[in-house]
C-alpha positions in Angstrom: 91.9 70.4 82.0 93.2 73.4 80.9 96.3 73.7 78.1 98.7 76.3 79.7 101.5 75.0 77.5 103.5 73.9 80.5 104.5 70.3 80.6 103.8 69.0 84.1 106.1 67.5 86.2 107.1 66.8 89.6 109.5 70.5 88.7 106.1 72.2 88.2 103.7 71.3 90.5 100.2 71.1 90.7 98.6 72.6 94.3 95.6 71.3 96.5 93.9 73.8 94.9 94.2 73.1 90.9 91.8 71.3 90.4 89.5 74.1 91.5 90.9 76.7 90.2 90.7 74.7 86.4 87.3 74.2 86.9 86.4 77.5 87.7 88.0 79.2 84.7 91.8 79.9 84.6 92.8 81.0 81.6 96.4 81.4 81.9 99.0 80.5 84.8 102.8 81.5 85.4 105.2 79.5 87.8 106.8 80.4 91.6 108.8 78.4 93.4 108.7 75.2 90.8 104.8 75.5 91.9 101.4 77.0 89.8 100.2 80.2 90.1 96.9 81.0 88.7 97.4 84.8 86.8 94.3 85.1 84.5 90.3 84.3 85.0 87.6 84.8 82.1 87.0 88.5 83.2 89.7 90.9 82.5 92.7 92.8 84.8 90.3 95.9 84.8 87.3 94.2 86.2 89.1 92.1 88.6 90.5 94.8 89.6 87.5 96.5 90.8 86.0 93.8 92.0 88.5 93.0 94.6 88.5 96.7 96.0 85.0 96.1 96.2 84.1 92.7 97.3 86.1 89.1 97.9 88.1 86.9 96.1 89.6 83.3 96.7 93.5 83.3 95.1 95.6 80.0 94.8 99.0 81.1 96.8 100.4 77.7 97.2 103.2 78.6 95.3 104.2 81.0 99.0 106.1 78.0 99.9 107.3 77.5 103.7 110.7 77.2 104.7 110.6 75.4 108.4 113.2 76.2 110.7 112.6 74.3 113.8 115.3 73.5 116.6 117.4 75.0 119.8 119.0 77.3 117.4 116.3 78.4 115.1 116.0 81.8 116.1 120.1 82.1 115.7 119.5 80.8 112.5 116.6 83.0 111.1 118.3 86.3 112.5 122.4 85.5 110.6 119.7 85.9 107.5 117.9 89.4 107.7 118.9 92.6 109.2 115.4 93.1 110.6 116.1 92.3 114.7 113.5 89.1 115.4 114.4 88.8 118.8 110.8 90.2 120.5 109.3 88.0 118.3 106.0 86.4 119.7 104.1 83.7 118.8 101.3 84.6 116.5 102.9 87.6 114.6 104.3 87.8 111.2 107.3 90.0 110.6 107.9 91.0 107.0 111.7 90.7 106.9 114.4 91.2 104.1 116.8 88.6 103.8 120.6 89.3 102.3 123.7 87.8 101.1 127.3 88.7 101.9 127.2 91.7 99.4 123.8 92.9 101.1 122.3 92.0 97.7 118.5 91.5 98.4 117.9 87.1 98.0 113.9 87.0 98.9 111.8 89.2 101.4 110.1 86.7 102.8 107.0 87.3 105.4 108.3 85.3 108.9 105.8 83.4 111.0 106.3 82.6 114.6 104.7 79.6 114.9 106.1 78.3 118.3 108.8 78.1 120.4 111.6 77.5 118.3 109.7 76.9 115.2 109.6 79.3 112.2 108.0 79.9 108.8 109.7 81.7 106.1 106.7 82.2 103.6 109.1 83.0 100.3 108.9 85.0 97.3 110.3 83.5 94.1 114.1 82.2 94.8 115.2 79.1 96.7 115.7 80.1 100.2 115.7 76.4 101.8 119.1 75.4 100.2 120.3 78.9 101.3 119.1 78.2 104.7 120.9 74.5 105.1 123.8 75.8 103.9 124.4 78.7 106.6 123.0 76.4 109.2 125.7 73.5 107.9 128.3 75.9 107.9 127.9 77.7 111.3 127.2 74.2 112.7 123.6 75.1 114.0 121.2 72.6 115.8 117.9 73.2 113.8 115.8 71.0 111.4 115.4 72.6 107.9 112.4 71.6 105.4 109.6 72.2 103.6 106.3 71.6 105.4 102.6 70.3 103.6 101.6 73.7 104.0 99.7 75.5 101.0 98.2 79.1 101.4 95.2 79.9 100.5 94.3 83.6 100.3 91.0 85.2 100.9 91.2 89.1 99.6 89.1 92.1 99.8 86.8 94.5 102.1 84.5 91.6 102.8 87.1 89.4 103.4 86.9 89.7 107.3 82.7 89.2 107.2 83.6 85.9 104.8 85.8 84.1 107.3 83.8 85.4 110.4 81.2 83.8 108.9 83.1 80.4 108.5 85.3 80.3 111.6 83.5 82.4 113.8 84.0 85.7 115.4 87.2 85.2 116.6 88.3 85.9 113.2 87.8 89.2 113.8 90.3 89.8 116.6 93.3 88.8 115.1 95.3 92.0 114.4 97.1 93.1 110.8 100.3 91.0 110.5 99.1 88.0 113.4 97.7 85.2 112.9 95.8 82.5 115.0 95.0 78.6 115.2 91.5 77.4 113.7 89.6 74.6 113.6 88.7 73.1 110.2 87.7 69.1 110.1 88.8 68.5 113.0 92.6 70.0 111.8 94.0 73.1 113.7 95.0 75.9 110.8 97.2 79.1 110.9 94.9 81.9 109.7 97.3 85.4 109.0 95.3 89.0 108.7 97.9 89.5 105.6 98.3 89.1 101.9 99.4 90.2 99.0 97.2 93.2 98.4 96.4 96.2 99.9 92.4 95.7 99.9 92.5 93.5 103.1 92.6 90.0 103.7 93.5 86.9 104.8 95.6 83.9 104.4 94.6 80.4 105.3 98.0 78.1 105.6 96.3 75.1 105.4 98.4 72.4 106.7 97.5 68.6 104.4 96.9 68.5 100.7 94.2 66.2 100.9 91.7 69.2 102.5 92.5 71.4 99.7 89.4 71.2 97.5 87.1 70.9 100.9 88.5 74.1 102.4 88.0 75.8 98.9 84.6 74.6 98.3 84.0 75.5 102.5 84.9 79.1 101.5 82.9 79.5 98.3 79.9 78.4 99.1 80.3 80.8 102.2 81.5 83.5 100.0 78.6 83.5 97.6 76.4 86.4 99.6 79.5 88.2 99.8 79.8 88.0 95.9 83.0 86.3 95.9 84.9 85.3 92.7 88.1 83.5 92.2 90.9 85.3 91.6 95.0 86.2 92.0 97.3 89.0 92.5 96.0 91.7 90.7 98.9 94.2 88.5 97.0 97.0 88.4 96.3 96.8 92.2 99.7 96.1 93.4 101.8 98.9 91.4 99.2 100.6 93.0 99.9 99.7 96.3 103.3 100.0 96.1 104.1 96.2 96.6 107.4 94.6 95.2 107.9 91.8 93.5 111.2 89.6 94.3 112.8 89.2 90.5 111.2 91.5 88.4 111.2 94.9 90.5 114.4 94.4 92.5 116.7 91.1 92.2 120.2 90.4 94.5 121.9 93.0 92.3 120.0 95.5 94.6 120.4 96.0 98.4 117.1 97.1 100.9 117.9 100.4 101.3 116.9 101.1 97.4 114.0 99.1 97.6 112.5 101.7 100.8 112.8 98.7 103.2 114.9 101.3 106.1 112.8 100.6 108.9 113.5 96.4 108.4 117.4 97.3 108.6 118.3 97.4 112.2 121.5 99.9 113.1 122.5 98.7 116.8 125.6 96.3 117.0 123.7 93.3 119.5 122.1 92.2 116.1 125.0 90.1 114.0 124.1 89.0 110.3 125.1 88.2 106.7 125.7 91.0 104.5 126.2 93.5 107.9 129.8 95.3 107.0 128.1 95.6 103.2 125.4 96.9 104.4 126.5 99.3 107.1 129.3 100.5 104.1 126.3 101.0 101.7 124.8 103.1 104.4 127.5 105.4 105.6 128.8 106.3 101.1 124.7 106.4 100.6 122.3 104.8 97.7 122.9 105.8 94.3 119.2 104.6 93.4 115.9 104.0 94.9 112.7 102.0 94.0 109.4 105.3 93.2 106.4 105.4 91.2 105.7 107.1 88.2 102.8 108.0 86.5 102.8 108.4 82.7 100.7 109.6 80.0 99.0 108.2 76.9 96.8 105.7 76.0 96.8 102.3 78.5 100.3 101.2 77.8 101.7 97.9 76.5 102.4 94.9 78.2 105.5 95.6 80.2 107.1 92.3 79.5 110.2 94.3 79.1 111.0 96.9 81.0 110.3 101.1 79.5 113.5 102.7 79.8 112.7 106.1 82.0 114.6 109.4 81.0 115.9 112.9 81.9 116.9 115.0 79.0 118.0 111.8 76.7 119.4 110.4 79.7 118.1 107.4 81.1 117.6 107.6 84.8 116.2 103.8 85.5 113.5 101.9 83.6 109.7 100.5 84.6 109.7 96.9 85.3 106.1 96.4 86.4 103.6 99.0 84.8 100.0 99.2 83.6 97.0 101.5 83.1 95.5 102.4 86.2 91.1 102.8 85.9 91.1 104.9 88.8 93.8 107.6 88.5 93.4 107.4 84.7 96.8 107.3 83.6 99.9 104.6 83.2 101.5 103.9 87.0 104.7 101.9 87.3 107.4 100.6 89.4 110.8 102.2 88.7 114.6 102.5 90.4 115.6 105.6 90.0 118.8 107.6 90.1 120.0 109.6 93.0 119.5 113.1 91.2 116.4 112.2 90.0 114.1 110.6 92.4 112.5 113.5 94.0 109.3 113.5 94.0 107.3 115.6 91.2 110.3 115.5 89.1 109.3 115.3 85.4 110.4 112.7 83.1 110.1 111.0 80.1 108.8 107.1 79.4 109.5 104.9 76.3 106.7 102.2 76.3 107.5 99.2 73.8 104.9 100.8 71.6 107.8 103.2 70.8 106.1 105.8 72.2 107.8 108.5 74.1 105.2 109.2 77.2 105.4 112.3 79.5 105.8 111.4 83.1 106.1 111.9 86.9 108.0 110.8 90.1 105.4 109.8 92.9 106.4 108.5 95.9 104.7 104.5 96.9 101.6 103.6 97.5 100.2 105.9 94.8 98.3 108.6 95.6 94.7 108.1 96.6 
């Protein structure tokens, strides 16, 4: 076993899929909802990099826990929570919805499953949603059942990703549409299999439903993937600045509100649709945002570590600051995540970076995904 330095415990827990993921070469894991997240292999971010834009990997995501919300008045339930209108929500889709508090301060942005009648997923980012989601149903005197089910995502990433799972589940794989997901057999078990993940290379993600077929289902898709040239991996940095994708705690916390973090079109406007945080939000709307989530692209050598975040400035005045950023292989330069002030946000607009290298680095507004 691996030393990660973190004491185990029932707090941190191990997933179907450790095991696996030990033996295959981890080198390094962080923690997500009180669960393991692999974050390093033997090669480095560079060539993992391009090896998921070119081919397939198999990532441990078991840390996307499920929230369950089943019951007459789940629906009611999942809608006081997010300003994103569920209400022609089928069965099979996946809705990426943000989820607020009274101050329209941003709590998780959870991707939503439809699983039946009445019966939700909330696959979560990092911050504890279930207690959130007893408490409102508690308070507003809901009948629903809240919990967490034995589901553990696995994630299958990449341009072959499709030709993989075709290959294991048969080409109805195929037909399942961006953001949908179907029911597949595996052992006998019927699985939910989402065209989604976190990555912009293409994918899928397998919620497999019983701990105890972890390490067959990984093994299942390995040995599958090997003609694909599949390698184990997990989120990749460079990738997702790339791509534009957020991360719940380090790019925008509660202290922020959707309409900074580019997430409009998931903030409904018409008054049928009744939520927490709605008279915050409509007042943040109607005086405006004073700051907004863009790229930048910076110069100089690859750039630190961003463990803290690089302060961002306009003529000595600091304007926002980086909180995810890294050296990009393909455009050749430093890319980041930023949330930048109102007067400064428009695209091309020059500024100035301060990597913890105490370097002062030349660079510019971009507007998310990066340019290709």
């Amino acid at each position: 076993m691996i030393k990660s330095g973190l004491n185990m415990s029932r707090r941190i827990r191990r997933t179907p899929y450790t095991n696996k993921v030990e033996e295959f070469g981890v080198t390094g894991f962080t923690v997500v909802n009180h669960m393991l997240l692999p974050k390093a292999y033997k090669k480095n971010v560079e060539e993992d990099y391009w090896h998921l834009k070119e081919h397939v990997q198999l990532w441990d995501v078991s840390c996307q826990r499920q929230v369950q919300v089943e019951g007459p008045d789940a629906e009611t339930l999942i809608q006081k929570m997010t300003p994103r209108n569920i209400s022609n929500m089928k069965i099979g889709k996946c809705l990426y919805i943000p989820l607020i508090d009274e101050n329209a301060g941003m709590i998780n942005d959870p991707v939503l499953l439809k699983v039946d009648n009445n019966k939700f997923w909330l696959s979560i980012a990092d911050s504890d949603i279930l207690l959130w989601a007893k408490g409102i149903s508690v308070g507003l005197g809901l009948n629903v059942k809240i919990n967490e089910p034995d589901i553990y995502p696995l994630a299958i990433q990449g341009p072959k990703a499709e030709d993989l799972l075709a290959s294991v589940f048969g080409e109805k794989i195929r037909e399942v549409k961006f953001y949908n997901f179907g029911f597949f057999n595996f052992h006998g078990t019927q699985q939910v299999i989402a065209r989604a993940g976190y990555s912009k290379q293409g994918g899928f993600e397998i919620f497999l439903k019983g701990y105890d077929l972890g390490e067959n289902l990984w093994d299942t898709i390995w040995e599958a993937g090997k003609k694909f040239n599949i390698s184990p991996g997990c989120p990749n940095l460079i990738e997702r600045i790339e791509g534009g994708l957020m991360s719940y705690g380090n790019d925008f916390t509660s202290e922020n509100n959707p309409l900074e973090c580019n997430l409009e079109k998931f903030c409904t406007k018409d008054s049928s649709h009744n939520f927490i945080g709605e008279n915050a939000l409509n007042k943040i709307r109607e005086e405006g945002i004073k700051q907004k989530i863009r790229g930048i692209i910076f110069d100089g050598g690859p750039c630190p570590t961003c463990a803290k975040p690089f302060p961002v400035f306009k003529d000595k005045v600091q304007i926002g600051q980086i909180t995810s950023g890294i050296y990009s292989p393909r455009i050749k330069k430093n890319v980041g995540l930023s949330m930048i002030l109102k007067d400064y946000w428009n695209i091309d607009e020059e500024v100035k970076v301060l990597t913890s290298d105490n370097l002062m680095r030349t660079g510019v507004i971009t507007s998310l995904p990066f340019p290709k």
